[in-house]
N, C-alpha and C positions, 0 to 999 in steps of 0.2 A: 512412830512409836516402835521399840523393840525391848522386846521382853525374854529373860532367862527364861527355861523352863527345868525343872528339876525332878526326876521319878524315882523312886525307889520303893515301890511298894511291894517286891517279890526279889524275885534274882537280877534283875538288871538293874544297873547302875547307868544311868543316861543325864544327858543332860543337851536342850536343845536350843537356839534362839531363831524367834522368828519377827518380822517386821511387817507393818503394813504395806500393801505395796497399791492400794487404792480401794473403792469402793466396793465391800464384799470380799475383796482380796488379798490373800497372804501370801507371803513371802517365807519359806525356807533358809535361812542362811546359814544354818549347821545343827548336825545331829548325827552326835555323839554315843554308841553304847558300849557298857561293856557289859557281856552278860558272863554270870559265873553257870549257866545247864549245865557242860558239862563235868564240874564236880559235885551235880546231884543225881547225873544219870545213876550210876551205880546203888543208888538208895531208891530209885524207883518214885521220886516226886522232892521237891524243896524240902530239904534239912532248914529252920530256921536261923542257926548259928553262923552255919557254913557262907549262907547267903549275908547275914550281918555284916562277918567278918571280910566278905569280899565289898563290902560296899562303902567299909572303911579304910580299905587298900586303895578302892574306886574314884572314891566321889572328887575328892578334887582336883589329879590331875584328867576327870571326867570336861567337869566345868570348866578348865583350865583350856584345853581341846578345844572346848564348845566355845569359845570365845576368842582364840585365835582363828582358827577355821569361819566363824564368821565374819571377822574383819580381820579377812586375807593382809587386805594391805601393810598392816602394822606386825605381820607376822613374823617380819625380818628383824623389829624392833622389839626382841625379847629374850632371854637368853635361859639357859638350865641353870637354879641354883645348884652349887654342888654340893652331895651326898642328901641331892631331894629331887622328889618330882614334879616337883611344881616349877612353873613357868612364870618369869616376872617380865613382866613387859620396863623395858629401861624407859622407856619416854611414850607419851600420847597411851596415858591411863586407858586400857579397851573397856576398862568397867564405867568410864563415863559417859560409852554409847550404850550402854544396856540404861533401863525407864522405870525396869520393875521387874519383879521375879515372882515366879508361878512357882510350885513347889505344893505335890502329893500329900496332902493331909490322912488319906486313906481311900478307902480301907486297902488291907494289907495287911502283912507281917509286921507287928508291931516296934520288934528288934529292926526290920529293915528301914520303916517307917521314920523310926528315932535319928536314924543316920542322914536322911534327906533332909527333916525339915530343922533338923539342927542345926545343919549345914548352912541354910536358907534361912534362918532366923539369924546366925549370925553373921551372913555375906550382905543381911537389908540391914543387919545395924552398923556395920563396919563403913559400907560404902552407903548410906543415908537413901535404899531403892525401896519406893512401895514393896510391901508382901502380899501377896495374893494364896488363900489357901486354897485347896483346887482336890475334888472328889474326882478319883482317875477314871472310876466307870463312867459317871458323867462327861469325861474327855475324850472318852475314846470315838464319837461320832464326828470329833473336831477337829481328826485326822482328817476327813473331807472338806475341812474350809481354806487348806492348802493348795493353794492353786499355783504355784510357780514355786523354785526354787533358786538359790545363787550359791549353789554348792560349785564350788568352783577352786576347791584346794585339792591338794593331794591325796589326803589321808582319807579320803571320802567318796566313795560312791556316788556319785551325781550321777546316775542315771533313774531316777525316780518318774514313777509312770503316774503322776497326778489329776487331778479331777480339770477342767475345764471351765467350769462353772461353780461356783458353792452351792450347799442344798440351799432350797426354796422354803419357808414356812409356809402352810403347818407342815410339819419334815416328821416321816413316821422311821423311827432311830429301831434296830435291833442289835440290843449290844451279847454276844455272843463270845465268853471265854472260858477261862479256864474254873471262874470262881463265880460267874455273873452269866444270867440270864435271864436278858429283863426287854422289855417292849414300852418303847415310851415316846409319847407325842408330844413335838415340843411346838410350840404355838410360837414363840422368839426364845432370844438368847438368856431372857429372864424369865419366862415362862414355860413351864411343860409340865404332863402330865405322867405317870407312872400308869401304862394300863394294867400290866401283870408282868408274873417273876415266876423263877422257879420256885418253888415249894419243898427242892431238898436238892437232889446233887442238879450241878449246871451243864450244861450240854457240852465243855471242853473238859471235865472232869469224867464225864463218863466216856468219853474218847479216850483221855488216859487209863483208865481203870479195863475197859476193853482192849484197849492196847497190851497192857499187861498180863491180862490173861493168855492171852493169843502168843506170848513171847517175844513183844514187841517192844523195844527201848523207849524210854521218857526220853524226851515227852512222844506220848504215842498219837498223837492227830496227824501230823503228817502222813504216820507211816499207814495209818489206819486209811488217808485219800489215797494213799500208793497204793497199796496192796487191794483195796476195792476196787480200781479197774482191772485187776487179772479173775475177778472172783462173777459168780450169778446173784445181781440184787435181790432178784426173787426168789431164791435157791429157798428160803426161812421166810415164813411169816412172823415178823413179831409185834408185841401189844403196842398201842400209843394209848398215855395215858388218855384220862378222860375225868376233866378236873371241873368245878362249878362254872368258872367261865373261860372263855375259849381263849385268853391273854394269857392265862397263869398255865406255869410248865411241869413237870415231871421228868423225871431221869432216871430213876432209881428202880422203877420195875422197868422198864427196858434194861439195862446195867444185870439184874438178877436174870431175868428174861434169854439175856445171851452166855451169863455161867450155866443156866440150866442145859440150853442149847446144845452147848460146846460136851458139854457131861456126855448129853444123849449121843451125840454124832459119834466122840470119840469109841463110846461102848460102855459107856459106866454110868452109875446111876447119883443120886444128887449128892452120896456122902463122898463121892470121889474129890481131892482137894485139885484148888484151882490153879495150884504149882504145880500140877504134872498135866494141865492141858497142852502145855504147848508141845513136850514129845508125844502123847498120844492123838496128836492130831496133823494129819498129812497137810503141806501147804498148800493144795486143792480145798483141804479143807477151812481154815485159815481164812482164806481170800474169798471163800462164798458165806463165811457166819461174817468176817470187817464188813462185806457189801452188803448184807441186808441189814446188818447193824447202820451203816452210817444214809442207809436208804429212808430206813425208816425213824432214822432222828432227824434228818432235813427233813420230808416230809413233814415231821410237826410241827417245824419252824418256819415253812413256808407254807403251811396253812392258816397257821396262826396269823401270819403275818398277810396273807390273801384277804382275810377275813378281818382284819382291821385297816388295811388300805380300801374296803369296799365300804364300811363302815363312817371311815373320819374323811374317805378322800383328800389326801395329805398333798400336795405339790412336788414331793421329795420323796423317797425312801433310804434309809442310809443303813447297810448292815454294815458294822463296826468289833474291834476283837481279835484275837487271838483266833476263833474259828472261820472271821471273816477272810480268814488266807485261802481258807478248802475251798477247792477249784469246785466239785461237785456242788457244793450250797451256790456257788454263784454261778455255777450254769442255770441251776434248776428255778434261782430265783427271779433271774434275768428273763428265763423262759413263760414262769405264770405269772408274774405279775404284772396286771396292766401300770402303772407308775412306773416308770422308771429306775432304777435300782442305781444308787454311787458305793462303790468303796473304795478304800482306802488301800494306798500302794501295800503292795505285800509285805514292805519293811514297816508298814506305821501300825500294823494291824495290832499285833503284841503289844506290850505296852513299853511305850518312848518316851521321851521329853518333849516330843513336837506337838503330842496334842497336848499336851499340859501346859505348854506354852500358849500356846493359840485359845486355850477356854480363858486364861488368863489374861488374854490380850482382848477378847469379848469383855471379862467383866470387868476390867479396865477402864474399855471404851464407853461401856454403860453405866459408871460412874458407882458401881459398886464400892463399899468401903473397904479398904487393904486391911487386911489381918494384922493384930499385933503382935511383931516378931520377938516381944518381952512375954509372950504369955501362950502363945498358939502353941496347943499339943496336939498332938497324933491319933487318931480316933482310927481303931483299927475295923470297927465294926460299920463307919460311915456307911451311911444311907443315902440315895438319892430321894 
């Protein structure tokens, strides 16, 4: 079985197929992105328009890609229409080896959203493929059920560092991004539970938002793992929330916690604005408030996560995400947690087509019912 997968829930425009390649086990056969970051770096986070209008420039000679690049072979059998981008295969139809298509229902930017599944409503009625609608924060731990790949074209990076094994059930999931932060046990591929969520901003949001105090470019997570190894973690004490139960998260007084900080070090007091921290503050300075900053946002998230691996005793733990790239959360999680820790290659963490495909190609396999691609709309606020 091999299945499109289709993402557009933000700035990137991707599109990926994956096949089975045996029991437990997936296959990579191409994955596709383009992302438009930066024509949002200069705005300091996602323009909603900007990103639209790149995903209608995108999307189909995205899919287009994604489906030569998997069946290489017929790759010679296709040619450039001219004065377009799209790619027609002359002979040996590649849409007759795709089974079904996965495709981001949400949540997301709604305008981006519209571009994906519109796409995908009309690529299942055209070419007669199951639909599958697919919640992308729920995909993101299914970047781990990737276990090989057959990237083996040109235009593509095959060097992907994947998982060996898939997780095990019960598999205790921390999905970690820019919009989502959430702790969820999934019992099977039909089954799981939500233990808790953050309760206002997400742990990749307040990475960006700290990033830009500090005078640091969007998206600021990276730069914030960078510049924390020049800095003292413990240089600053700062608060971790302390919420009813020990699953659900906070982000927003740590976030206030370190404008305060930054105020005090530089020499001014809380009415100073947060556009002029970054010249009054020396990059000694900088790199000891990013390290106790991002010290003490792991810590919550590998405590939280300590204390429901002791709890549910899961088989697996998968951190998943946009912040599952940060080298420090996986040292630190790798180090306390008796379970074992999986994550997902550095390129799957963000959000792709591959794990959209692969949840797709689960509920596929589990006989879940295909969406109707006459009627399936974009839910920008989806829930797990």
């Amino acid at each position: 079985m091999k299945i499109l997968g289709i993402e557009t829930s933000c700035d990137e425009t991707a599109a990926a197929v994956v096949e089975s390649a045996g029991r437990r086990r997936l296959k990579l056969l191409s994955n596709v992105v383009a992302s438009s970051v930066d024509l949002h770096a200069a705005f300091g986070g996602v323009v909603p328009e900007i990103a639209a209008r790149s995903h209608i420039e995108s999307i189909l000679p995205v899919i287009d890609q994604a489906l030569i690049d998997a069946f290489a072979e017929n790759s010679k059998k296709t040619k450039l229409v001219p004065n377009s981008q799209l790619l027609i295969p002359q002979s040996d139809d590649l849409w007759s080896q795709i089974d079904a298509i996965a495709v981001t229902q949400g949540p997301g930017l709604i305008s981006s959203l519209l571009i994906g599944v519109l796409t995908a409503r009309t690529l299942a009625i055209a070419k007669q493929k199951p639909l599958y609608a697919i919640n992308h924060v729920h995909a993101h731990p299914y970047a781990c059920f990737i276990t090989e790949t057959g990237l083996n074209f040109k235009n593509q990076n095959s060097n992907f560092k994947l998982v060996e094994k898939a997780p095990q059930f019960p598999c205790l999931a921390l999905i970690v991004s820019g919009g989502h932060t959430q702790l969820v046990l999934f019992e099977s591929h039909k089954k799981y539970r939500l233990l808790g969520q953050t309760t206002d901003d997400a742990v990749g949001e307040a990475y960006d938002k700290v990033a830009k105090m500090l005078g640091f470019p969007y998206p600021g997570g990276p730069f914030i793992d960078q510049i924390s190894r020049k800095g003292d973690s413990k240089k600053y004490k700062l608060p971790k929330a302390k919420l009813e139960t020990p699953y659900e998260f906070s982000f927003s007084g740590l976030k206030t916690a370190v404008l305060r900080l930054a105020q005090k070090v530089s020499g001014h007091d809380y009415t100073f604005p947060s556009t002029g921290l970054p010249e009054a503050l020396s990059e000694a300075q900088k790199a000891d408030i990013a390290a106790s900053f991002q010290r003490t946002a792991i810590e919550t998230l590998v405590e939280a996560l300590k204390e429901a691996d002791e709890e549910f005793q899961p088989k697996s733990i998968v951190i998943a995400g946009g912040v599952a790239a940060n080298q420090e959360l996986r040292k630190q999680a790798s180090k306390k947690l008796s379970t074992a820790v999986t994550f997902p290659d550095i390129k799957l963490c963000t959000d792709n087509a591959a794990m959209v495909a692969t949840l797709g190609y689960f509920k596929a396999k589990t006989g879940e019912k295909p969406a109707d691609p006459y009627s399936l709309d974009v839910d920008p606020s989806l829930k797990m």
